[in-house]
C-alpha positions in Angstrom: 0.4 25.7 22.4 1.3 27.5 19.1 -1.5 29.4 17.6 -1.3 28.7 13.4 -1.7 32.1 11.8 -2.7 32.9 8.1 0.6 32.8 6.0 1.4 36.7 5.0 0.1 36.1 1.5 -3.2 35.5 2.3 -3.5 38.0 4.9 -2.0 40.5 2.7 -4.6 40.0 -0.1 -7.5 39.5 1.9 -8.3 43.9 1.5 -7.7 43.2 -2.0 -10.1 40.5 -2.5 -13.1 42.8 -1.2 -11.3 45.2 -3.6 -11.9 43.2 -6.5 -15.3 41.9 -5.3 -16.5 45.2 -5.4 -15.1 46.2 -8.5 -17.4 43.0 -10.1 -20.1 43.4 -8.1 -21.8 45.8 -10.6 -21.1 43.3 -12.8 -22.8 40.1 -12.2 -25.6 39.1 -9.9 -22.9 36.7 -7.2 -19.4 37.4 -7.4 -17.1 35.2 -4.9 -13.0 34.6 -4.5 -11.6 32.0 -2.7 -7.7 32.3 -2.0 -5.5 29.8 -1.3 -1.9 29.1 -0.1 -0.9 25.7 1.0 2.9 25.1 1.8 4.5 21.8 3.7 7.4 19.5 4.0 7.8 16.1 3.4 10.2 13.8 5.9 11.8 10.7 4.4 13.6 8.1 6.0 14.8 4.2 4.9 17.4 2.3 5.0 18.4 3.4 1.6 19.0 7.2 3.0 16.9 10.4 3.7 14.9 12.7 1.9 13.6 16.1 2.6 11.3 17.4 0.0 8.7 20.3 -0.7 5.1 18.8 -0.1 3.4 17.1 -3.3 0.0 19.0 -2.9 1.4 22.5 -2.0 -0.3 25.1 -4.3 -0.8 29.3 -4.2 -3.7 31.0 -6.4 -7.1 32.0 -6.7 -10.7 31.0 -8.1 -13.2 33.5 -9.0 -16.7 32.4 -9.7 -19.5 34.4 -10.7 -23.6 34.3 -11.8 -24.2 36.3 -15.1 -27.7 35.3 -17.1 -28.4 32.5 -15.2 -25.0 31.4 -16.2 -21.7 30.2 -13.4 -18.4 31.1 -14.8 -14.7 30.2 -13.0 -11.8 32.2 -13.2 -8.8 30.8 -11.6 -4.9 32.5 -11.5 -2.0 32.3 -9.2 -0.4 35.8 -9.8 -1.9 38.6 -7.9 -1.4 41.7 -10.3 -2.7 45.4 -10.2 -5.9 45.8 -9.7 -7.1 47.5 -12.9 -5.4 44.6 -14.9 -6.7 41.8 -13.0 -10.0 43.2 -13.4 -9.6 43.8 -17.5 -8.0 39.7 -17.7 -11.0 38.3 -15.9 -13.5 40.3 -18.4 -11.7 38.9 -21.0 -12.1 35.6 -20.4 -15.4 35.8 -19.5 -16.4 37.4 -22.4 -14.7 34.8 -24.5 -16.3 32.3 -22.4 -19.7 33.9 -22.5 -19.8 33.3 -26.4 -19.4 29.7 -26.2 -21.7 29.5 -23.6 -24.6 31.5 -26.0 -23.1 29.0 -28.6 -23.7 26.1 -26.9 -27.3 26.8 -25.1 -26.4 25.4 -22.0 -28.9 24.7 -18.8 -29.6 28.1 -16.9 -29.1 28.1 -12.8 -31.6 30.5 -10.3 -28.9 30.5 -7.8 -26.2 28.3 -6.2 -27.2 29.1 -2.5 -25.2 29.2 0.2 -24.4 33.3 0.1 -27.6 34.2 1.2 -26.7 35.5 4.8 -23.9 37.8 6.3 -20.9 35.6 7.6 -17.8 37.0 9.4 -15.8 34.3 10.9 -11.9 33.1 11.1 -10.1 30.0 12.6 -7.0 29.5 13.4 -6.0 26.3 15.0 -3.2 25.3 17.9 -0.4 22.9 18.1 2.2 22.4 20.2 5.1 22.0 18.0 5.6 23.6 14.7 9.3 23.6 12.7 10.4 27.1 14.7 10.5 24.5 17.6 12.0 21.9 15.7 14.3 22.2 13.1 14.4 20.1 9.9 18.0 19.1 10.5 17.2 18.0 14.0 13.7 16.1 12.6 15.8 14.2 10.5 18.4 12.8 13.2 15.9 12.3 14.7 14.0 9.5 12.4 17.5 8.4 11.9 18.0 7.3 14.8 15.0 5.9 15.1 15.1 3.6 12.1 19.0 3.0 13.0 17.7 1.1 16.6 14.7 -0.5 14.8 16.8 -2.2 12.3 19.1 -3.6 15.2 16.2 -5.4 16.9 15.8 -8.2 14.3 18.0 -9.2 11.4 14.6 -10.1 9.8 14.1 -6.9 9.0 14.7 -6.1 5.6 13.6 -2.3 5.7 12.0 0.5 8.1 10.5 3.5 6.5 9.8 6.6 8.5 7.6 9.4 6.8 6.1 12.6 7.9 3.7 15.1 5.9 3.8 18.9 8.1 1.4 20.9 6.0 -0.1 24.5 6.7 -2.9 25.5 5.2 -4.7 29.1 4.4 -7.6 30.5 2.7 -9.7 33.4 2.7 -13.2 33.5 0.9 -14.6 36.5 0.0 -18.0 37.7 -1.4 -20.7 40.7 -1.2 -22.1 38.8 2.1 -19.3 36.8 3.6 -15.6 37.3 4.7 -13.8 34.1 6.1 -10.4 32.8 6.6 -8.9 29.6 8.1 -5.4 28.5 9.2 -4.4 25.1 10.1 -1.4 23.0 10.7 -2.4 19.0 9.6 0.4 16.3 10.6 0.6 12.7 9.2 3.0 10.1 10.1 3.8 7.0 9.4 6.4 3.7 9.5 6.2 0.6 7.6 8.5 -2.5 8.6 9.1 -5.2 5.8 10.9 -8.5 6.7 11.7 -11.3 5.4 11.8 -14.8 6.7 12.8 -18.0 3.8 11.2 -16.8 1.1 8.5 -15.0 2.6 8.2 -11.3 2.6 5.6 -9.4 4.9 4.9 -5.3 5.8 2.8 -3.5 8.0 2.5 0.2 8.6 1.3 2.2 11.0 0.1 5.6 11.0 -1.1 8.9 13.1 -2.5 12.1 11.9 -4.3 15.0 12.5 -4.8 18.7 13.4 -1.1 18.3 15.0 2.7 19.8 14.8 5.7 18.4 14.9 4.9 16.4 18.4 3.9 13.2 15.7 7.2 12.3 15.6 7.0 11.4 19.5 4.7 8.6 18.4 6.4 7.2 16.6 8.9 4.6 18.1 5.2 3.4 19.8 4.3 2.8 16.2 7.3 1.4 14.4 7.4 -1.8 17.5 3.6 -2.0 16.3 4.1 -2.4 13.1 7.1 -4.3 13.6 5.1 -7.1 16.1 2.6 -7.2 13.3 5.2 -7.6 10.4 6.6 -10.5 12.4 3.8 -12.0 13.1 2.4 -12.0 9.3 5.8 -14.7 8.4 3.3 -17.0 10.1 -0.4 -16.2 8.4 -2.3 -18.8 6.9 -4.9 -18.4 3.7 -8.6 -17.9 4.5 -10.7 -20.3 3.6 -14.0 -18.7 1.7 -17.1 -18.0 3.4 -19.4 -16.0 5.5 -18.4 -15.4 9.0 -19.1 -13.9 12.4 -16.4 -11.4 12.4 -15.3 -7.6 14.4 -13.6 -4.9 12.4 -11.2 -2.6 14.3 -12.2 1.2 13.8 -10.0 1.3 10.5 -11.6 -1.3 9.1 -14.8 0.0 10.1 -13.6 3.1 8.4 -13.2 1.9 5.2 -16.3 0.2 5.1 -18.0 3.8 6.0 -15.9 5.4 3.7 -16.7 2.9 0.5 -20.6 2.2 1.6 -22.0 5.1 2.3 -19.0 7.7 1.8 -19.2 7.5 -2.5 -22.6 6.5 -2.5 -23.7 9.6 -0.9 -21.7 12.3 -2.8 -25.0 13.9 -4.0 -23.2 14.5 -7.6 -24.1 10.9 -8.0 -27.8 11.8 -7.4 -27.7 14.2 -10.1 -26.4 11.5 -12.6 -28.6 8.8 -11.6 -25.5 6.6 -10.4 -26.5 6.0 -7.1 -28.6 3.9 -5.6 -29.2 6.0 -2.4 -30.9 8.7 -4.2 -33.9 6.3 -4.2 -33.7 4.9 -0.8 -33.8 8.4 1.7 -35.8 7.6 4.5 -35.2 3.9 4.0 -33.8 1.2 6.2 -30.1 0.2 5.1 -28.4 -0.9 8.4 -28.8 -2.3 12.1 -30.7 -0.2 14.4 -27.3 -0.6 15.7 -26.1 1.8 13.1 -25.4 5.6 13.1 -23.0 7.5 10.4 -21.6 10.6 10.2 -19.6 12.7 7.3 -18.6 16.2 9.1 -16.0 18.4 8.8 -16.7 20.3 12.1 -17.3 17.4 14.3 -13.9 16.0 14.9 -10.4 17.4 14.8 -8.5 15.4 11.3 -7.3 15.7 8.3 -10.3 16.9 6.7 -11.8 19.4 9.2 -12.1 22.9 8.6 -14.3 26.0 8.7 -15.7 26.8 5.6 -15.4 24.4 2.4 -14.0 25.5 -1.0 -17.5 27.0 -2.2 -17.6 29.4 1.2 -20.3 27.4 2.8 -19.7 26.7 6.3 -18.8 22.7 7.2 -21.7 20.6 8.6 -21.5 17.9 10.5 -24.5 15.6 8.8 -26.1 12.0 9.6 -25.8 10.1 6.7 -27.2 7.0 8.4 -29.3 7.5 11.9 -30.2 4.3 14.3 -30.0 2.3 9.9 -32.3 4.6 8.0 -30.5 6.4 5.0 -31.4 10.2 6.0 -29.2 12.3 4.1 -26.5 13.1 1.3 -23.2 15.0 1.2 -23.7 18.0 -1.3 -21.1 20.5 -3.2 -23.3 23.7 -4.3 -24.5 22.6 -7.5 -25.4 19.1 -6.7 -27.9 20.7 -3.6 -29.3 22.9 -6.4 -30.5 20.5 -8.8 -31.6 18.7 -6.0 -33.5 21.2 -4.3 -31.3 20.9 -0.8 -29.3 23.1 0.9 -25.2 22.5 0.4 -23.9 20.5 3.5 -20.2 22.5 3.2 -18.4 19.6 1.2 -17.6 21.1 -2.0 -14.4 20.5 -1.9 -11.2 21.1 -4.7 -8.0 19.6 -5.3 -6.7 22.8 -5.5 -7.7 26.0 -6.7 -6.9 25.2 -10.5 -9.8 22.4 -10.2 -13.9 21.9 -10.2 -15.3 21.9 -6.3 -17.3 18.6 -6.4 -19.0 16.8 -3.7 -16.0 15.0 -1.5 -16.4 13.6 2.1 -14.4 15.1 4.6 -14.4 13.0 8.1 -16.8 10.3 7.4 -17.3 7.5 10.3 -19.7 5.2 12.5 -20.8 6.7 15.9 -19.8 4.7 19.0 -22.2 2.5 20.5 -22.0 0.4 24.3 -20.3 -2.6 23.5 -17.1 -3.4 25.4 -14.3 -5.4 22.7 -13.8 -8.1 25.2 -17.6 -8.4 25.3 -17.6 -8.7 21.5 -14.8 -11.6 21.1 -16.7 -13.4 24.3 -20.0 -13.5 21.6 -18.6 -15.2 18.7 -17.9 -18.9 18.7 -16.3 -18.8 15.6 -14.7 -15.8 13.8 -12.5 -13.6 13.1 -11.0 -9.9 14.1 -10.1 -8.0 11.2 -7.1 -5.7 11.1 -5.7 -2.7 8.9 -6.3 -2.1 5.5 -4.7 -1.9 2.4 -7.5 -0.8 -0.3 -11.5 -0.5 -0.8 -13.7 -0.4 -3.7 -17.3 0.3 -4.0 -20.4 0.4 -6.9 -22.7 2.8 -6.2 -25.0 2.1 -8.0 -25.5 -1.3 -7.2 -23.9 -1.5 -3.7 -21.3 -4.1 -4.1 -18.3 -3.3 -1.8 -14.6 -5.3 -1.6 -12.2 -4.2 1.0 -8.9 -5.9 1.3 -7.7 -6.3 4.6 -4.6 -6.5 6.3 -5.2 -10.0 8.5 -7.7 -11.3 10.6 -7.2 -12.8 13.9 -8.9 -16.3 14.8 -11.5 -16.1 17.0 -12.5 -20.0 18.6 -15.1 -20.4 22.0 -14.7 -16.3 22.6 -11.1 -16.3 22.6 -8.6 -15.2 19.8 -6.4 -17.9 19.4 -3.1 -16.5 17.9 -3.7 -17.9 14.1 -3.6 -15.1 11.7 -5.0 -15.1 8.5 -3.7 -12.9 5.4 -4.7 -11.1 3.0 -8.4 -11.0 3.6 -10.8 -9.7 1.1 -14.4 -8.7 2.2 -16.7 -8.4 -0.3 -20.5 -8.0 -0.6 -23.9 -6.0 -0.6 -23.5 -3.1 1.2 -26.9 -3.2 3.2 -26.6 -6.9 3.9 -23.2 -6.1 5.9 -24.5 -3.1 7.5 -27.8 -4.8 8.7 -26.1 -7.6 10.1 -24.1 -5.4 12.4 -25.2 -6.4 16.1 -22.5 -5.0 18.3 -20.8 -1.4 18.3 -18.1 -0.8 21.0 -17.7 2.1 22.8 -14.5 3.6 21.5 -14.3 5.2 18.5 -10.9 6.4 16.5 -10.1 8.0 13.0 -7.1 8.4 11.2 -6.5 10.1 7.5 -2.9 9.6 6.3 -4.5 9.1 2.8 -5.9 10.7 0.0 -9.3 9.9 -1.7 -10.3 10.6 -5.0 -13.2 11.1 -7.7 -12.8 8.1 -9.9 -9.1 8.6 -11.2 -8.5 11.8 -10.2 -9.4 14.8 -8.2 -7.4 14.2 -5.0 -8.6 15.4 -1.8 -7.7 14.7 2.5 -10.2 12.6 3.9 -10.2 10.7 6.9 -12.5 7.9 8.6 -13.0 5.6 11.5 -15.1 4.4 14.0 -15.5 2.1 16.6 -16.0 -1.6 16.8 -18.3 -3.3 14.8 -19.5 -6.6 15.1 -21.4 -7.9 11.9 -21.6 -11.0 8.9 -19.3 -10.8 6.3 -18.0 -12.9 3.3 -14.2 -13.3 3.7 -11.6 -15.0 1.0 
């Protein structure tokens, strides 16, 4: 295993950060830096040709946040100068922002939280391959010849597209009480197939991810005759015919109903604004006793796990939803101030040029004891719903759609071979989750995507979970 060390810019500034902290200190009443450096490559592969490219969400800089007067100011740069100088630039925006502040009378904050106790801790995670092991050139002969034997199986095939994301991540966050770092390596990969039959046209992908190296790639010939069976088999679907059924999502459909139910609707920014409907029901039924949720960045290894959040506040793991009662939120530091609580370590940024806001990190259902076979033997008439193309929820009002890949028949306890497709799941958010009777006893996430804050403000997430077996309105 390869041990994934800070990159030498962050480790080189990290003596400079307490540097500056301690020239502000004096200052302000809290004075924090988080510094970041976030580099990758991004595999391409198609029938069309290759492409090697930098990574679309690399970025290198630093945010500086202080208390003055009951006032939070952010400083953010990407060039690491003298000392002296970068002292004299941040006065001078903060003096120039300190006017418009007087100007404008905002709201005062008591404190943030979270710096409140002395915290010395690093990570630094393993994998076993990284690109010393593995050289670009020979990554890319590799997918070649990958998609070069998939497109020989079946003249149906119209395209293959191999892609991989090999990202490594650092940060260092330092204040008066606290000095952490991290270092990770996160891996996505994935294939799509598209083929055509007549007129007809159908794609699936399939996808892996994780805190992983380079060893994806050995996935991924695994993946691409998935997602080539299911491609194939989608020339055949029929249309669903409206209405409410006894149905079992696999754990990424069960993902995205965690991620769009009670992911959003517990970003406790949302309480703040009043558009939310969870804010009022804490400590209220909203599920199955079946039903247990989690949103953690410390309790799994994915996409979005990590040490410390972009605030410095350590990452939680925290029960959203325990045996169906609503117990608690997801909070950023200013969101858990307004609200009285304490920040759960998801402020998170899209980089360090951007607001930290309240973002979910691994968010997904806790197993249960439910074998799948056991599940499909229950329903008389169904359907087994698989992959997922998009979600959208209302928090405010708890309407959820999900569109889903297809759904498998399900006749006398038996899937049947029909498939169905597209399927769209819509409805109220605790009718679904109270209907749930059966939970398997496997659980997986994956994260190859991005989620973000209305229209913007992109972040890694991932989610998951196990089997569920519930009531749902399909068209």
């Amino acid at each position: 295993m390869m041990k994934i060390q800070c990159s030498d810019f962050i480790r080189d500034k990290i003596e400079e950060m307490q540097e500056f902290i301690d020239r502000l200190s004096g200052k302000f009443e809290r004075v924090s830096i988080l510094g970041t450096d976030v580099s990758g490559l991004t595999f391409r592969v198609s029938r069309t040709g290759t492409q090697l490219s930098d990574y679309g969400f690399k970025e290198r800089g630093f945010v500086v946040r202080v208390l003055k007067n009951g006032h939070y100011f952010e400083y953010s740069f990407n060039e690491w100068d003298e000392i002296d100088h970068l002292v004299e630039t941040f006065m001078d925006a903060f003096r120039a922002n300190n006017d418009l502040v007087k100007e404008a009378e905002l709201n005062y904050f008591d404190e943030l939280g979270g710096d409140d106790q002395m915290e010395y801790e690093s990570m630094e995670t393993e994998v076993k391959t990284t690109l010393d092991d593995l050289s670009s050139a020979e990554i890319m002969e590799r997918l070649t010849h990958l998609r070069d034997c998939v497109l020989a199986i079946d003249e149906r095939i119209l395209d293959v597209v191999f892609v991989i994301n090999n990202v490594h991540t650092s940060k260092a966050y330092t204040s008066s009480l606290k000095a952490l770092s991290q270092s990770y390596m996160l891996t996505d990969a994935m294939v799509q197939v598209t083929v055509k039959e007549g007129n007809q046209v159908q794609a699936e992908m399939q996808a892996t991810s994780g805190m992983k190296g380079m060893e994806v790639i050995d996935e991924l010939e695994k993946l691409a005759q998935k997602a080539l069976n299911g491609a194939l088999e989608l020339l055949g679907a029929k249309r669903m015919k409206p209405g409410v059924y006894d149905v079992i999502t696999a754990p990424e459909v069960s993902g995205l109903i965690a991620h769009e139910a009670f992911g959003h609707g517990v970003e406790m920014d949302m309480f703040v604004k009043n558009r939310a409907k969870a804010k009022d029901y804490m400590g209220k039924r909203v599920a199955s006793d079946l039903v247990t949720m989690i949103d953690g960045a410390n309790g799994v290894e994915q996409v979005a796990s990590y040490l410390f959040d972009d605030e410095g506040t350590l990452g939680h793991q925290t029960v959203l939803i325990k045996n169906g009662i609503l117990q608690n939120g997801i909070s950023d530091r200013a969101s858990a101030y307004r609200l009285g609580k304490e920040p759960t370590g998801n402020g998170r940024r899209e980089s360090y040029e951007r607001k930290a806001y309240a973002r979910m990190t691994n968010t997904y259902f806790e197993k249960g004891t439910s074998k799948l076979d056991e599940m499909i033997a229950s329903i008389q008439y169904g359907f087994l719903l698989e992959g997922m193309f998009s979600g959208m929820e209302d928090p405010k009002h708890w309407g959820i759609q999900c569109i889903i890949a297809k759904a498998r028949e399900i006749v006398d306890g038996k899937l049947t071979g029909e498939i169905y497709s597209p399927v769209i799941l819509t409805g109220y958010v605790p009718t679904l989750l109270q209907s749930i009777s059966m939970v398997s006893d496997e659980i997986q996430l994956s994260g190859t995507g991005y989620c973000g804050k209305g229209h913007k403000e992109w972040v890694r997430v991932s989610d998951g979970g196990p089997y569920l077996k519930a009531k749902a309105r399909l068209g």
